[in-house]
KOLBATI-489449 format. One line per field, with one value per residue: residue in three letters; chain; z, x, y of N, C-alpha, C, O in turn. Coordinates in steps of 0.2 Angstrom, whole numbers, plus 5000, padded with zeros to 4 digits. Layout:
// residues N
residu c(Ala; ...)
chaine c(A; ...)
n.pz c(Z; ...)
n.px c(X; ...)
n.py c(Y; ...)
ca.pz c(Z; ...)
ca.px c(X; ...)
ca.py c(Y; ...)
c.pz c(Z; ...)
c.px c(X; ...)
c.py c(Y; ...)
o.pz c(Z; ...)
o.px c(X; ...)
o.py c(Y; ...)
//
This chain:
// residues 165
residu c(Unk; Unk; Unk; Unk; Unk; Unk; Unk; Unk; Unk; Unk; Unk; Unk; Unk; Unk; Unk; Unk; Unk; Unk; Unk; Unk; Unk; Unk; Unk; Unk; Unk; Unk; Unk; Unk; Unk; Unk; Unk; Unk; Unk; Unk; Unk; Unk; Unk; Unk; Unk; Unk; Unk; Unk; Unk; Unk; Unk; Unk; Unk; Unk; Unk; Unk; Unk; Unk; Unk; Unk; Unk; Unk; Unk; Unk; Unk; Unk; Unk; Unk; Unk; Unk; Unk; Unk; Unk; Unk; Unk; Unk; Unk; Unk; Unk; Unk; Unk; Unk; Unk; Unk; Unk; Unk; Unk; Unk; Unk; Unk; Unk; Unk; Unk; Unk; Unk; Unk; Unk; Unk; Unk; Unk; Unk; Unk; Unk; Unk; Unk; Unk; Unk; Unk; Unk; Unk; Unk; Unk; Unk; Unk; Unk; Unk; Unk; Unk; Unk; Unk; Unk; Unk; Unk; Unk; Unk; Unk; Unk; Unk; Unk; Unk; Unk; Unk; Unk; Unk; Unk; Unk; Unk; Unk; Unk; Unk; Unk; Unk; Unk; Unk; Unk; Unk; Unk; Unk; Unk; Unk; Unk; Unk; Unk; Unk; Unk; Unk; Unk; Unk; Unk; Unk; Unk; Unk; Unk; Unk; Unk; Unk; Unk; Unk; Unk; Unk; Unk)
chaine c(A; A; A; A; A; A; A; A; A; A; A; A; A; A; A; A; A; A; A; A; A; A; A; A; A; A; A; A; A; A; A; A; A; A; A; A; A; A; A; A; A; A; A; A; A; A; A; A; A; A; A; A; A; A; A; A; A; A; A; A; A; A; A; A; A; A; A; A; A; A; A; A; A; A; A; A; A; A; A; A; A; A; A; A; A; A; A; A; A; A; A; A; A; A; A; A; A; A; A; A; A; A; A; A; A; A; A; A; A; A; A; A; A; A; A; A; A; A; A; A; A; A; A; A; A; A; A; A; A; A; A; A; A; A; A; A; A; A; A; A; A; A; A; A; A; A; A; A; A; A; A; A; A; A; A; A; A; A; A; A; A; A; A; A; A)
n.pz c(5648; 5638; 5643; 5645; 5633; 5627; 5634; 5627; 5614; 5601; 5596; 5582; 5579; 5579; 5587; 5585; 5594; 5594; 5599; 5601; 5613; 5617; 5633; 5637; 5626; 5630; 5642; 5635; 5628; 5639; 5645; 5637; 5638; 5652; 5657; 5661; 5654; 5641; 5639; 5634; 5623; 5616; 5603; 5595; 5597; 5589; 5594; 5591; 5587; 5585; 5577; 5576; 5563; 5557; 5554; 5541; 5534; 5530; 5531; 5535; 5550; 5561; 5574; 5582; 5597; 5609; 5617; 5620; 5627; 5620; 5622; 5625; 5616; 5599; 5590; 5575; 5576; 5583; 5573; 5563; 5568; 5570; 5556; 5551; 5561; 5554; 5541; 5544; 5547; 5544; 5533; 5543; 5554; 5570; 5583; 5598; 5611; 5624; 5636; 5649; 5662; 5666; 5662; 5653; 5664; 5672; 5666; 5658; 5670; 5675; 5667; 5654; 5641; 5631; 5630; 5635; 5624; 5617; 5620; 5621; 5604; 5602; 5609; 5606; 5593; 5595; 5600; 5588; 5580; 5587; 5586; 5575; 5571; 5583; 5591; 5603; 5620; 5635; 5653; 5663; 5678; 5689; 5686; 5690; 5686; 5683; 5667; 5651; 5639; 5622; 5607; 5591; 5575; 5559; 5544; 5530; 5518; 5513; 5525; 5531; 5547; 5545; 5537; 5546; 5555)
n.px c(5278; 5276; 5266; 5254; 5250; 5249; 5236; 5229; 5227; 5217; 5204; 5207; 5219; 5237; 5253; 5268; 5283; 5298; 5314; 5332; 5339; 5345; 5343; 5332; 5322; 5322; 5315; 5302; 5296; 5295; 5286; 5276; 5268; 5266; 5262; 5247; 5239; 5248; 5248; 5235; 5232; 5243; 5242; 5241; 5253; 5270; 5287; 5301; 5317; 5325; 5337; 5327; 5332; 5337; 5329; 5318; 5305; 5290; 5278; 5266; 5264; 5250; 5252; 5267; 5276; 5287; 5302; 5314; 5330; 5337; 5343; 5356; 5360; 5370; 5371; 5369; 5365; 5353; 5345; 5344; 5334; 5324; 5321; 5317; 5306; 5295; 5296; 5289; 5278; 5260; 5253; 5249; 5250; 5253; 5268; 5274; 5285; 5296; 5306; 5318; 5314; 5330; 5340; 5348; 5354; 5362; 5369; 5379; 5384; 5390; 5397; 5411; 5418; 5415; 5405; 5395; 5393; 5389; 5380; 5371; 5369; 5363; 5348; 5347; 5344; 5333; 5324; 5321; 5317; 5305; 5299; 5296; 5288; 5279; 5262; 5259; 5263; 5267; 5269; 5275; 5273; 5271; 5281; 5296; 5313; 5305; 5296; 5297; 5283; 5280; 5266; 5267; 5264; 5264; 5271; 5261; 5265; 5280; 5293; 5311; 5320; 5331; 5329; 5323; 5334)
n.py c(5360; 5353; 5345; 5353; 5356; 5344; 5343; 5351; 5347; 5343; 5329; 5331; 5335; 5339; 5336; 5340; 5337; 5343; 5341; 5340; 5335; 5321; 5314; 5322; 5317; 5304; 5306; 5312; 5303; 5292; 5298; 5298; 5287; 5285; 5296; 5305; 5316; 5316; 5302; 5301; 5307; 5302; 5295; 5307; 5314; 5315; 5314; 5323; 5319; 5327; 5343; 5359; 5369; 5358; 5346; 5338; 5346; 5342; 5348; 5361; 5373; 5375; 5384; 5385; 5384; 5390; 5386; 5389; 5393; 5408; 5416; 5411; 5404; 5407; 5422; 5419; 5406; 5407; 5416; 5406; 5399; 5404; 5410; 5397; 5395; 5405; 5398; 5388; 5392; 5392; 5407; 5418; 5411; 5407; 5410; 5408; 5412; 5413; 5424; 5426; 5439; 5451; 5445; 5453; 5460; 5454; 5445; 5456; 5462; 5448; 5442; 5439; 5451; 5447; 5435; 5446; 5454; 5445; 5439; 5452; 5455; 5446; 5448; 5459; 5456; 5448; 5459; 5467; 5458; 5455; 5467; 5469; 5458; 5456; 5450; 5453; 5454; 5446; 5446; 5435; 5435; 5425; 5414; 5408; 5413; 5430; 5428; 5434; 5432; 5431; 5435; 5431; 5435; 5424; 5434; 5434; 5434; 5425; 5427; 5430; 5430; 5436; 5443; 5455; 5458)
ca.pz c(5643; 5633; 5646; 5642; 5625; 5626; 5635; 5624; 5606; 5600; 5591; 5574; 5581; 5578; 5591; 5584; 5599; 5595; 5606; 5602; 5620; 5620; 5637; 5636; 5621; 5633; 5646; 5633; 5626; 5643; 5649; 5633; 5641; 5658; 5661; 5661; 5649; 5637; 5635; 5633; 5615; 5613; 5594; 5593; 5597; 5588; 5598; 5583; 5591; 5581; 5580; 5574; 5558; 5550; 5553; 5535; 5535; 5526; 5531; 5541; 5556; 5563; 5580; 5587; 5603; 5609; 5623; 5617; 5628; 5613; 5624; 5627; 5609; 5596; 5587; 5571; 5577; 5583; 5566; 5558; 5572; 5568; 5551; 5555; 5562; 5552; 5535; 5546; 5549; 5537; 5535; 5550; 5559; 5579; 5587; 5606; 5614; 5631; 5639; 5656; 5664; 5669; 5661; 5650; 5667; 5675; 5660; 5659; 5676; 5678; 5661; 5651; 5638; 5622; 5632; 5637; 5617; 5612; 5624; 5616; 5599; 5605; 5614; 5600; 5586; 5595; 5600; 5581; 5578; 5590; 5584; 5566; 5569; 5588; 5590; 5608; 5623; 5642; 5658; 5668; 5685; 5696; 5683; 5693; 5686; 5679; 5661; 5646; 5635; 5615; 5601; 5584; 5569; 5554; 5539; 5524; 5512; 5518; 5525; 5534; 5553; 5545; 5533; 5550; 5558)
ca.px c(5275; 5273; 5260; 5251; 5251; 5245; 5229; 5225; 5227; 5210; 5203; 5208; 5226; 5244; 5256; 5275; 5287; 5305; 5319; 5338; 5344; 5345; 5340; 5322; 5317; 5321; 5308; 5295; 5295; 5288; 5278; 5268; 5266; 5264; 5260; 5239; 5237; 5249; 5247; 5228; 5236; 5250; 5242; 5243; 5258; 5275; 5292; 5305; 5321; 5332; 5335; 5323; 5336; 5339; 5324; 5313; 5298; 5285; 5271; 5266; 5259; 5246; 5255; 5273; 5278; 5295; 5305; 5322; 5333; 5339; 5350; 5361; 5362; 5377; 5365; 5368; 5358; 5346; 5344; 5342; 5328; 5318; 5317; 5314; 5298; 5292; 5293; 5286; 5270; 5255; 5251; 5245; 5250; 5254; 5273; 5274; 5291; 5297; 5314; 5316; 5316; 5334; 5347; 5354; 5358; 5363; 5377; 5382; 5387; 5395; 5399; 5415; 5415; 5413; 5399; 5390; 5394; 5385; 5370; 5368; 5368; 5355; 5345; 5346; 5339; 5326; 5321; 5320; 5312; 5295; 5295; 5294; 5280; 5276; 5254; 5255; 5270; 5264; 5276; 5272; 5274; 5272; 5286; 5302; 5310; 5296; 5298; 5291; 5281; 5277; 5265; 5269; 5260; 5266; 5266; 5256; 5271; 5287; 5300; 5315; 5320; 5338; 5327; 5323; 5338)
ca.py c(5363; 5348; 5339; 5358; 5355; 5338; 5341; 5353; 5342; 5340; 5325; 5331; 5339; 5335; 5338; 5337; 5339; 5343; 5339; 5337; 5333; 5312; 5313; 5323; 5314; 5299; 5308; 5313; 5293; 5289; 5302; 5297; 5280; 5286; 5304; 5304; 5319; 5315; 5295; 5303; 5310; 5300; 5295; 5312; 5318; 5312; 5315; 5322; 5319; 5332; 5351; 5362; 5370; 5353; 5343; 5341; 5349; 5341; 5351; 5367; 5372; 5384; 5385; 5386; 5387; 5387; 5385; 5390; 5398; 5409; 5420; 5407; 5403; 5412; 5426; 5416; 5400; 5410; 5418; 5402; 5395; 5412; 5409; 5392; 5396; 5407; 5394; 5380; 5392; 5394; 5414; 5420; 5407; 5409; 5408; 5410; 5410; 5417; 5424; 5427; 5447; 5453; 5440; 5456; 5464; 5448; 5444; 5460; 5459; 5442; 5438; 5442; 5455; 5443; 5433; 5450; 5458; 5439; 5441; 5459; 5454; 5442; 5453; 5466; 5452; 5446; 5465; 5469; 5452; 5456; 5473; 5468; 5453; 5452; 5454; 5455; 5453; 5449; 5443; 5430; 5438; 5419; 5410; 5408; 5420; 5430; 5426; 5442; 5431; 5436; 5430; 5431; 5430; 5425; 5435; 5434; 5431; 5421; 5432; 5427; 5429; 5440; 5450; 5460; 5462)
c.pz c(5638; 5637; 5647; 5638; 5623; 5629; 5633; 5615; 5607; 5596; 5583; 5573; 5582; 5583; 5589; 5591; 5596; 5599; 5602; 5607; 5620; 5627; 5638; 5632; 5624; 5637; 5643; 5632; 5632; 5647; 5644; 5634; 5649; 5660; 5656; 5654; 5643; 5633; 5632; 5625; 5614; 5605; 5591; 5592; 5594; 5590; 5592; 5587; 5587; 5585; 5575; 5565; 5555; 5551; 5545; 5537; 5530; 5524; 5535; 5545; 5559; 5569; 5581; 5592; 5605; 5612; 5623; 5622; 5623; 5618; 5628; 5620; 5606; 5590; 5578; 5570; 5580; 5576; 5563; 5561; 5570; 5562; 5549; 5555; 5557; 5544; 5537; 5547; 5545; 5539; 5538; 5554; 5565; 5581; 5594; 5609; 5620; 5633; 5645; 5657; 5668; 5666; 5659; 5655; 5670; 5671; 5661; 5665; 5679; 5672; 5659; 5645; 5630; 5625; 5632; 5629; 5616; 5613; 5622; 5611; 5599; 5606; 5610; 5593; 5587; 5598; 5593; 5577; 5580; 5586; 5579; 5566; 5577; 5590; 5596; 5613; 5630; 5647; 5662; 5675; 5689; 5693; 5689; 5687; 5682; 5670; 5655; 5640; 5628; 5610; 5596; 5579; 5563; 5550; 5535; 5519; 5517; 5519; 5532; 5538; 5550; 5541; 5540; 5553; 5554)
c.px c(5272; 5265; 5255; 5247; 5247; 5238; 5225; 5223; 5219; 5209; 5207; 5217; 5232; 5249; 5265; 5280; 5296; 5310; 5326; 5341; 5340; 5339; 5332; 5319; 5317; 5314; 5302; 5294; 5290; 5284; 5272; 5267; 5264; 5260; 5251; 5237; 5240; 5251; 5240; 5228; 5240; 5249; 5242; 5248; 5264; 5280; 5298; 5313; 5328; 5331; 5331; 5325; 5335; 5334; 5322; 5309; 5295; 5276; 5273; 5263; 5255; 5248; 5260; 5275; 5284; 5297; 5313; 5324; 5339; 5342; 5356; 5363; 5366; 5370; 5363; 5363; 5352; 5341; 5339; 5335; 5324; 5317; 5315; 5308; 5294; 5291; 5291; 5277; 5268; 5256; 5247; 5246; 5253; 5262; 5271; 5281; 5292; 5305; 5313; 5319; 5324; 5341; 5350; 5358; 5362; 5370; 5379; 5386; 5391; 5396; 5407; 5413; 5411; 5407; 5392; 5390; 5389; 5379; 5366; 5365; 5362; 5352; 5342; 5341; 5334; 5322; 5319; 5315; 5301; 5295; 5294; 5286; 5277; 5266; 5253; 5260; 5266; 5270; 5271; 5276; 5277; 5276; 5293; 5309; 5305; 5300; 5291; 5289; 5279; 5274; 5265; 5263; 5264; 5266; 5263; 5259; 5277; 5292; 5306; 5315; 5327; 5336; 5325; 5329; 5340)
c.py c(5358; 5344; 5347; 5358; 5350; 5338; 5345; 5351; 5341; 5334; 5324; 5333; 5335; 5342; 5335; 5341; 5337; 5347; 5338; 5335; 5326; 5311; 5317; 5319; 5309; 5300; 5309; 5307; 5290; 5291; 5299; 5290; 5282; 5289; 5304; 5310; 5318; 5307; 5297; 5304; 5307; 5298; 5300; 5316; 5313; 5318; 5315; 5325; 5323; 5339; 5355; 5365; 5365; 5347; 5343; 5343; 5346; 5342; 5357; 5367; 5379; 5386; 5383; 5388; 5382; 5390; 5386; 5393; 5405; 5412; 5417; 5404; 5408; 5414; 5422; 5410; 5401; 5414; 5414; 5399; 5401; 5411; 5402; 5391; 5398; 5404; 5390; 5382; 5394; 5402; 5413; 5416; 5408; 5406; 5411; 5410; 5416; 5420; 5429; 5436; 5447; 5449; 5448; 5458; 5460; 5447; 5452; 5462; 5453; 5441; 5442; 5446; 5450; 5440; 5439; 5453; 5451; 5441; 5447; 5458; 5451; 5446; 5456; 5462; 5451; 5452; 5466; 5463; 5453; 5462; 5472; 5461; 5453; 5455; 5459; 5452; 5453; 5447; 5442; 5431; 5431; 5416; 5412; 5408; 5423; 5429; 5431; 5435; 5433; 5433; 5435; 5431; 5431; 5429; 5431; 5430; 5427; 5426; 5427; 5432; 5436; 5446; 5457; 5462; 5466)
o.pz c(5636; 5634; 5652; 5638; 5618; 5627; 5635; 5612; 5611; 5592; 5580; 5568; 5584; 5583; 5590; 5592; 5596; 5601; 5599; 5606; 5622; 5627; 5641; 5634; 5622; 5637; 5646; 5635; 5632; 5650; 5645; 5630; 5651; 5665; 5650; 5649; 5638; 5628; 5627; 5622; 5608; 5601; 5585; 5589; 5596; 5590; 5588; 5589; 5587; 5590; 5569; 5561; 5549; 5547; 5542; 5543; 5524; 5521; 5538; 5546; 5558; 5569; 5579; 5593; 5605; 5613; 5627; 5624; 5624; 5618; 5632; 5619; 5609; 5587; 5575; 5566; 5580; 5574; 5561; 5557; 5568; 5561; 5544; 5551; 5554; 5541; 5532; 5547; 5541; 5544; 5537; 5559; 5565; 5581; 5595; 5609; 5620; 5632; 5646; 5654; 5672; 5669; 5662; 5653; 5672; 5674; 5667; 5664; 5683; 5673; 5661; 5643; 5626; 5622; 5630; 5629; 5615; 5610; 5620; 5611; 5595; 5602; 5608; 5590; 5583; 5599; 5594; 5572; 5577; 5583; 5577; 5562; 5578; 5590; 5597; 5611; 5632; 5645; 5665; 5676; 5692; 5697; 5691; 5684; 5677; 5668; 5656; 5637; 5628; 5607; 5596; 5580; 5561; 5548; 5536; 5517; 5523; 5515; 5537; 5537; 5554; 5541; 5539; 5555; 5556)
o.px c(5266; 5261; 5251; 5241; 5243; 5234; 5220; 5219; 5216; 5214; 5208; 5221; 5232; 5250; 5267; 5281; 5299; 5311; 5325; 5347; 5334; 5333; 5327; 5314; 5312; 5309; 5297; 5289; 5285; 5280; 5266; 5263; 5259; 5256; 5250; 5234; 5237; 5254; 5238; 5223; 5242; 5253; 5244; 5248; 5264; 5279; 5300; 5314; 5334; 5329; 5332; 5321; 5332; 5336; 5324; 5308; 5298; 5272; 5279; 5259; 5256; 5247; 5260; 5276; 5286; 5296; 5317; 5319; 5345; 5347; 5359; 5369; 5366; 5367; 5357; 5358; 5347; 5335; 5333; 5331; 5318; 5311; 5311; 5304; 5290; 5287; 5288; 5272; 5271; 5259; 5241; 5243; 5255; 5262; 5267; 5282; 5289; 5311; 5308; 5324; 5325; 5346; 5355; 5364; 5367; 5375; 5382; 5392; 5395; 5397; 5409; 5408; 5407; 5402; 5387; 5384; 5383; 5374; 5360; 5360; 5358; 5354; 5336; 5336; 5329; 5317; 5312; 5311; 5296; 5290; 5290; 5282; 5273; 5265; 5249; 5261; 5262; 5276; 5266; 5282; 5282; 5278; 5293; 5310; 5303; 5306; 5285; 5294; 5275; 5277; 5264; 5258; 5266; 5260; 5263; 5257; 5277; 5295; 5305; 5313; 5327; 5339; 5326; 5329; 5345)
o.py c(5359; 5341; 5346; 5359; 5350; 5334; 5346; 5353; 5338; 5333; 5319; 5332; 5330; 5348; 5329; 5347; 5332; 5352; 5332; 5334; 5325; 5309; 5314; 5317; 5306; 5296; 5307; 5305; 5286; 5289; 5299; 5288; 5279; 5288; 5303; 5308; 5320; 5306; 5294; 5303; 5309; 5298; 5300; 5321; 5307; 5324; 5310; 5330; 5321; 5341; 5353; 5364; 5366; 5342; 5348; 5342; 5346; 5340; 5358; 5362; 5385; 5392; 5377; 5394; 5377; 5396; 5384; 5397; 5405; 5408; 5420; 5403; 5413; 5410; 5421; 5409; 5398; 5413; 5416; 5397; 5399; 5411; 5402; 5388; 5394; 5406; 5387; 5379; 5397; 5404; 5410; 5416; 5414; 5400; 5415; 5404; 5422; 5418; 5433; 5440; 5442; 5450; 5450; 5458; 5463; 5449; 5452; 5464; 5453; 5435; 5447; 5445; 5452; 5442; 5438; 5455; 5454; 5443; 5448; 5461; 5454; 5450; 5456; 5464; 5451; 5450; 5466; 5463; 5453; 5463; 5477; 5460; 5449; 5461; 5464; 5446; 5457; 5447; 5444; 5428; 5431; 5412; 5418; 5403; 5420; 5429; 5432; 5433; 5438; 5429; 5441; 5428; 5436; 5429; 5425; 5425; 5427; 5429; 5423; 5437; 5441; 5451; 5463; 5468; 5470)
//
């Protein structure tokens, strides 16, 4: 997604990529020396080797897109990454995030019950999340497995990720 991302950074465009896993932030470090479209951007992109929650913010953004597997997250830290996003982006600005078709029925079936209660919870916040800001939801049919796509837009005013649950 990042060597996506990078080859669309325009001249004037800032590319922040965060990563808390050591070893990706090691792989993006040299893709932006190696890999063709995003050494092409590398003045443009900085690699912020935290997590998302406790980063500073010292500006906003008109775009977010995000790679989380939030249904493997405890509903709480999904919470705080949803509202997260939404103080990071100007009004109106654009989230994208994805999760794959079938995991509820997947857990639900092999999981224990306290794993399959969490995955719900999940499930349930971020169902209440798109229905309260999502513009427009697709599923990428050729993704292995297909994965339901959604963009956001921010609102107008600041609200938080808990005000909708």
């Amino acid at each position: 997604m990042t060597r996506v991302l990078a080859g669309a950074v325009g001249p004037a465009d800032r590319l922040d990529v965060v990563e808390i896993n050591p070893r990706f932030v090691e792989i993006l470090n040299g893709a932006l020396r190696t890999d063709p479209a995003m050494s092409a951007a590398s003045d443009r992109i900085r690699i912020i080797p935290e997590s998302i929650t406790e980063m500073p913010i010292d500006h906003s953004y008109d775009v977010v897109v995000s790679c989380l597997p939030f249904t493997n997250f405890a509903p709480e830290t999904v919470r705080s990454i949803l509202d997260r996003y939404l103080s990071v982006l100007v009004p109106g600005g654009h989230l994208t995030f994805f999760g794959y078709l079938g995991t509820h029925a997947t857990r639900s079936l092999l999981s224990s019950r306290k794993e399959a209660a969490r995955h719900r919870e999940v499930t349930d916040l971020l169902h209440d999340f798109t229905r309260r800001y999502a513009s427009r939801q697709s599923v990428v049919w050729r993704n292995i497995p297909p994965a339901r796509v959604w963009h956001v837009r921010a609102p107008e005013h600041a609200t938080r990720a808990a005000d909708a649950a």
